[in-house]
C-alpha positions in Angstrom: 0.0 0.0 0.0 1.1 3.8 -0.1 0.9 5.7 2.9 1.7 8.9 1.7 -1.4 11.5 2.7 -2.4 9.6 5.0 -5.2 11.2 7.4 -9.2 11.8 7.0 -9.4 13.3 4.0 -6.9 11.1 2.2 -8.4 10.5 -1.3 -8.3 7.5 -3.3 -5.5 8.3 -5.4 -3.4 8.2 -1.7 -5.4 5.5 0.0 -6.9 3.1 -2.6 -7.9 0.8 -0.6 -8.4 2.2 2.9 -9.8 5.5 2.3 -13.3 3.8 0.7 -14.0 3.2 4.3 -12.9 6.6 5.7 -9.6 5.8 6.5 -8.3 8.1 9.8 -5.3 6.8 11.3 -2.8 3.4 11.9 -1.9 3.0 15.0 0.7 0.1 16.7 0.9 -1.0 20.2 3.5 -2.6 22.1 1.0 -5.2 23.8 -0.1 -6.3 20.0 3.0 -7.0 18.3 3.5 -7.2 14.8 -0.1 -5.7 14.2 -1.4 -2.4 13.0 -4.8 -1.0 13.4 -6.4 1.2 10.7 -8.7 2.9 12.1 -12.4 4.1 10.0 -15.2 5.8 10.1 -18.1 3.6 8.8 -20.7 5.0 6.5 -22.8 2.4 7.2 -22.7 -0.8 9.6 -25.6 -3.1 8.4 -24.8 -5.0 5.5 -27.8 -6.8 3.3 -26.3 -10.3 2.1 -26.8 -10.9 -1.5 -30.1 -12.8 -2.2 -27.3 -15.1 -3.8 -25.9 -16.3 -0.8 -28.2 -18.7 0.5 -27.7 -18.2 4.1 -30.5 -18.0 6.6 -30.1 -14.5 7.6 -30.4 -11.4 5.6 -28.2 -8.7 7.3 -24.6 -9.2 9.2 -22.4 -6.4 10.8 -19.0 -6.6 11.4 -17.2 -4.3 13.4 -13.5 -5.3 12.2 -12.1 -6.8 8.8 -8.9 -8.9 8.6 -8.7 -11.0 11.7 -5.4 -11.7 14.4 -6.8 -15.4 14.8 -4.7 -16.0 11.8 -6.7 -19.6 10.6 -5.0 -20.7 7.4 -8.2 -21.4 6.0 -9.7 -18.6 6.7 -12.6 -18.2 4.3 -13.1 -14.1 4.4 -9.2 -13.8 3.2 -10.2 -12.8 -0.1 -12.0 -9.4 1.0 -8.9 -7.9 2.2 -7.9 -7.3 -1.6 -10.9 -4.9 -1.7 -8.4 -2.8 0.5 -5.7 -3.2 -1.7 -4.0 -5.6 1.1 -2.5 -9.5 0.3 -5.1 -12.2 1.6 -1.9 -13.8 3.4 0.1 -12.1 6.0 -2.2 -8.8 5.7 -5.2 -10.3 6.5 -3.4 -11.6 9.8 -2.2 -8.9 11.0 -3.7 -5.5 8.7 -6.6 -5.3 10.9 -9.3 -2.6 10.0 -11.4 -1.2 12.7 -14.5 0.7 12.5 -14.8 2.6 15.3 -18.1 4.5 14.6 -19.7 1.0 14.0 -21.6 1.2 16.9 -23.1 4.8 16.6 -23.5 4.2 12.8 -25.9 0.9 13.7 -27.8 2.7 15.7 -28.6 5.1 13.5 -29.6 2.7 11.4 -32.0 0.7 13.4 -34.1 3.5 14.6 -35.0 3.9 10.3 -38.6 3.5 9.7 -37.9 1.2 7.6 -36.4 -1.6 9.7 -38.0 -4.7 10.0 -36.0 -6.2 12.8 -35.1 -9.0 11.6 -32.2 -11.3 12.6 -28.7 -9.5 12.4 -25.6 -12.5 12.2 -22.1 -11.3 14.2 -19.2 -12.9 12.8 -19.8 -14.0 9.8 -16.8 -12.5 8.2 -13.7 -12.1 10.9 -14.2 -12.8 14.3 -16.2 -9.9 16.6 -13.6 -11.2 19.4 -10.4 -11.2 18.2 -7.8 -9.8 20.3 -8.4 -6.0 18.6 -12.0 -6.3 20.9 -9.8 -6.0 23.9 -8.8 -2.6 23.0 -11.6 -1.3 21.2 -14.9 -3.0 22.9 -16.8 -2.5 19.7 -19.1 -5.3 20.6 -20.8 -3.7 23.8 -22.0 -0.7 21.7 -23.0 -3.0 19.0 -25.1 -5.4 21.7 -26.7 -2.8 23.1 -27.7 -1.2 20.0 -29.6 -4.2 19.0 -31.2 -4.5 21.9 -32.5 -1.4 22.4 -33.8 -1.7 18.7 -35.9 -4.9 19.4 -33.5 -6.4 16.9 -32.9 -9.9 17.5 -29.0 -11.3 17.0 -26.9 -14.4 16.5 -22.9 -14.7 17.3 -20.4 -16.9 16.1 -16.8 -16.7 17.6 -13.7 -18.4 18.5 -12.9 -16.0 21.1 -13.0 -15.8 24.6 -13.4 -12.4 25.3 -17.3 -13.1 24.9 -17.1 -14.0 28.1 -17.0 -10.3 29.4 -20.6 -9.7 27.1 -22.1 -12.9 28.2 -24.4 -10.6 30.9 -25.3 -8.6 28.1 -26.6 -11.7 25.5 -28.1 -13.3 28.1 -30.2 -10.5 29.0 -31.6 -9.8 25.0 -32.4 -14.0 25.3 -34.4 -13.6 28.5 -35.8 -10.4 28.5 -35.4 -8.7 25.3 -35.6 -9.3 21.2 -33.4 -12.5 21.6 -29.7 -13.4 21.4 -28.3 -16.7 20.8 -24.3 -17.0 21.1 -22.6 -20.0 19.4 -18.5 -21.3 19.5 -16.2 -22.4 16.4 -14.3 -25.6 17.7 -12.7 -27.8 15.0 -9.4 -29.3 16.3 -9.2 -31.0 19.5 -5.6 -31.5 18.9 -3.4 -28.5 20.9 -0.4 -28.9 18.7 -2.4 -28.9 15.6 -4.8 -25.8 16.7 -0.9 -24.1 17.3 -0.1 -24.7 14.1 -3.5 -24.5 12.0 -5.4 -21.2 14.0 -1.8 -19.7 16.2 -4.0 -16.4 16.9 -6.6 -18.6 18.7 -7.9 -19.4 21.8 -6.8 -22.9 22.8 -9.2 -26.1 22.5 -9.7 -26.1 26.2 -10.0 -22.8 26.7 -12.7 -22.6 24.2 -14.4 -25.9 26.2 -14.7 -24.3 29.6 -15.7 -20.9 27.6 -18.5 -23.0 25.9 -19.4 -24.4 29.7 -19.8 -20.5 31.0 -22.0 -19.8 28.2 -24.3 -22.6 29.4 -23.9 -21.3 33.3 -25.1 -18.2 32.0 -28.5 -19.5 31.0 -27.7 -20.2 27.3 -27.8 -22.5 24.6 -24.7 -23.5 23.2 -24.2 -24.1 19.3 -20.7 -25.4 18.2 -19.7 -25.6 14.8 -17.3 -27.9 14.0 -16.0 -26.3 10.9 -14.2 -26.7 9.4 -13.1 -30.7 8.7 -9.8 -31.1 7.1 -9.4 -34.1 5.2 -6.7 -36.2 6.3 -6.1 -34.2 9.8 -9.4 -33.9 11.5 -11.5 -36.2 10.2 -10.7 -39.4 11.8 -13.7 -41.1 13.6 -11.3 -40.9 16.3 -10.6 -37.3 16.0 -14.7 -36.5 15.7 -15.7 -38.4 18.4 -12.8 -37.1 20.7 -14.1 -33.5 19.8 -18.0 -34.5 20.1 -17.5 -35.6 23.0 -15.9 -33.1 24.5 -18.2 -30.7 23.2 -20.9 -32.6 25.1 -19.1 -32.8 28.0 -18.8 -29.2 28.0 -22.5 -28.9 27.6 -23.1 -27.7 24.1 -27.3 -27.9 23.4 -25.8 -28.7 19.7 -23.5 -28.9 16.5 -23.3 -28.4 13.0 -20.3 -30.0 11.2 -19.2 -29.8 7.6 -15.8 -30.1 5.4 -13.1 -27.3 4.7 -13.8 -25.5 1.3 -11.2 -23.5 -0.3 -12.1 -20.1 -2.4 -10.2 -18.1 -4.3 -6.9 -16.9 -2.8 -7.6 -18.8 0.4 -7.5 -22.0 -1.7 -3.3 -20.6 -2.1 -2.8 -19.7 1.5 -4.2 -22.7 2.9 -2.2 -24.9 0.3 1.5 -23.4 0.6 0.9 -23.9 5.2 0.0 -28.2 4.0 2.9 -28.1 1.5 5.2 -27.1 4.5 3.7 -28.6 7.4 2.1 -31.4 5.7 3.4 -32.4 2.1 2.2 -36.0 2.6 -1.6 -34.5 1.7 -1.0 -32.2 -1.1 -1.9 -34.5 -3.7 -4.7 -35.6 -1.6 -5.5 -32.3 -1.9 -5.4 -31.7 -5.0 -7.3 -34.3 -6.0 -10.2 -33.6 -3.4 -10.4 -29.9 -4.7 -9.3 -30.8 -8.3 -13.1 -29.4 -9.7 -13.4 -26.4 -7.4 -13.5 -24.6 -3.7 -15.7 -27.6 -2.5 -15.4 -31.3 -1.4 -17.2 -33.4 -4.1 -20.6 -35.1 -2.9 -19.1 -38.4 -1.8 -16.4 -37.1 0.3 -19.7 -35.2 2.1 -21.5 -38.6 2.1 -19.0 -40.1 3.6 -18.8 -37.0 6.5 -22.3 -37.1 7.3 -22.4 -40.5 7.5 -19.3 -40.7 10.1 -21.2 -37.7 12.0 -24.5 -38.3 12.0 -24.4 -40.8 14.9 -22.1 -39.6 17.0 -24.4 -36.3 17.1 -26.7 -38.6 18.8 -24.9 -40.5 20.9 -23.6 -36.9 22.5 -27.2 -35.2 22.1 -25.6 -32.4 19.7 -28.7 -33.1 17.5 -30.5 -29.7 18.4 -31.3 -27.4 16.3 -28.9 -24.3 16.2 -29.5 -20.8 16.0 -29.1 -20.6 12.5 -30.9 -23.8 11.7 -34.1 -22.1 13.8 -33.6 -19.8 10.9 -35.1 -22.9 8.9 -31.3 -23.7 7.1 -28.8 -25.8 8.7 -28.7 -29.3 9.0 -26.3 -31.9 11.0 -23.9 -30.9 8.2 -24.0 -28.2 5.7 -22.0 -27.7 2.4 -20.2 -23.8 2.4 -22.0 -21.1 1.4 -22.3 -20.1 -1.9 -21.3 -16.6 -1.2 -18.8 -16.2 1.7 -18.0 -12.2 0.7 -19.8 -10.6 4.0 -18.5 -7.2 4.8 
């Protein structure tokens, strides 16, 4: 990227990338090394998901874009070249930060216009990666959605939800409900090191998944994704299941890794370093696009299927309430949510 010009008014010919958003400042910190921060003023906070998409939920906001939790298979890494950053190493550590999000969503809601229906939180990088720590977006964004009457769903590997579990709790009970839900794949600590090194560990994610439930909440898990070859073992899915279950999860949705467009690259040069045994395994399973073919997702379902029943993960989930998730899901067709 060029910096020169940078501040608030910084056109596009200075900032093409950053100054779409309404770029202000970068800013590094000792306690977050190796990161950088650009900080924006949103135009807008509530984003309509392309009809496309076939998710079960219409509008998404996202508070941050790029992600610290650093998951080589990160899905979302192809929207950091909107901001003219590299999917790779930028999208671990460029992370863009709207901090206006939560005064711009409020604005928002009080329109007319608005329906109130279901807004999704972390559908494209996590709203509790370590940035949260520093700029408690999330709060104002809660609170915003509550006060609205708006309903909300959360997905997150990251256990700083813990300090907002008060808050979700209290739009389930009392107000336009809240549902909270935890990404757990790997059960393995030296491959979760290795696979997602910006994330929360396996256990710590267990007992975070047990204080959601102490809270008064249901407690979705995805187990996504599967990698072929490294975490999909019956031994591996039970181990994980039951866990899960152990921890006191009301449910699970589990489906295999897809790869799309320059995370399909990323993903592939980590296995050719850290597993080359798989890469024509690989290449083979992905050889007609970003998705595992049909029988590969047979054979998933069928290896899951009665282990979600043996650990009473059958529930439905929040997003299956929605009326579109199943015991296991192919990717969706549009991943792109800003």
């Amino acid at each position: 990227m060029r910096w020169d010009g940078q501040s608030a008014r910084a056109d596009d010919g200075a900032l093409p990338g950053l100054a779409r958003l309404g770029f202000v400042r970068s800013v590094r910190t000792p306690e977050f090394d190796a990161i950088t921060f650009h900080e924006v003023l949103c135009k807008s906070a509530l984003n309509k998901v392309p009809n496309a998409a076939m998710l079960p939920f219409r509008y998404t906001v996202n508070g941050y874009r790029g992600c610290s939790h650093a998951c080589r298979y990160c899905f979302a890494r192809p929207t950091h070249e909107y901001l003219d950053f590299d999917p790779g190493a930028d999208f671990d550590t460029q992370v863009v930060v709207k901090t206006n999000v939560a005064e711009v969503l409020s604005r928002e809601l009080r329109r007319p216009s608005w329906t109130r229906e279901t807004v999704a939180l972390g559908t494209n990088t996590d709203p509790y990666q370590r940035a949260e720590g520093r700029y408690r977006l999330m709060p104002g964004i809660l609170n915003a959605l509550a006060e609205s009457g708006t309903p909300y769903s959360i997905l997150t590997k990251g256990t700083l939800v813990r300090r907002d579990l008060p808050l979700i709790a209290a739009a389930e009970q009392d107000g336009p409900g809240a549902s909270v839900s935890i990404s757990l794949a790997v059960v393995d600590p030296e491959l979760q090191r290795d696979l997602e090194p910006g994330t929360p560990a396996p256990q710590a994610r267990l007992a975070l998944i047990s204080a959601i439930r102490d809270a008064g909440l249901d407690c979705h898990v995805m187990v996504a994704p599967v990698l072929p070859g490294l975490t999909d073992s019956p031994e591996h899915l039970e181990a994980l299941l039951r866990a899960i279950a152990d921890a006191g999860a009301t449910s699970a949705t589990v489906f295999g890794l897809h790869l799309r467009g320059a995370t399909r690259d990323w993903f592939m040069a980590w296995l050719q370093r850290a597993h080359p045994e798989l890469v024509f395994r690989y290449r083979s399973l992905y050889r007609r696009g970003a998705y595992l073919p049909p029988e590969y997702r047979d054979k998933l379902r069928a290896r899951v299927a009665p282990l979600l029943t043996r650990y009473r993960l059958t529930g439905r989930g929040p997003m299956a309430r929605a009326g579109a998730v199943s015991s296991e899901v192919t990717a969706p067709a549009h991943p792109t949510l800003f």
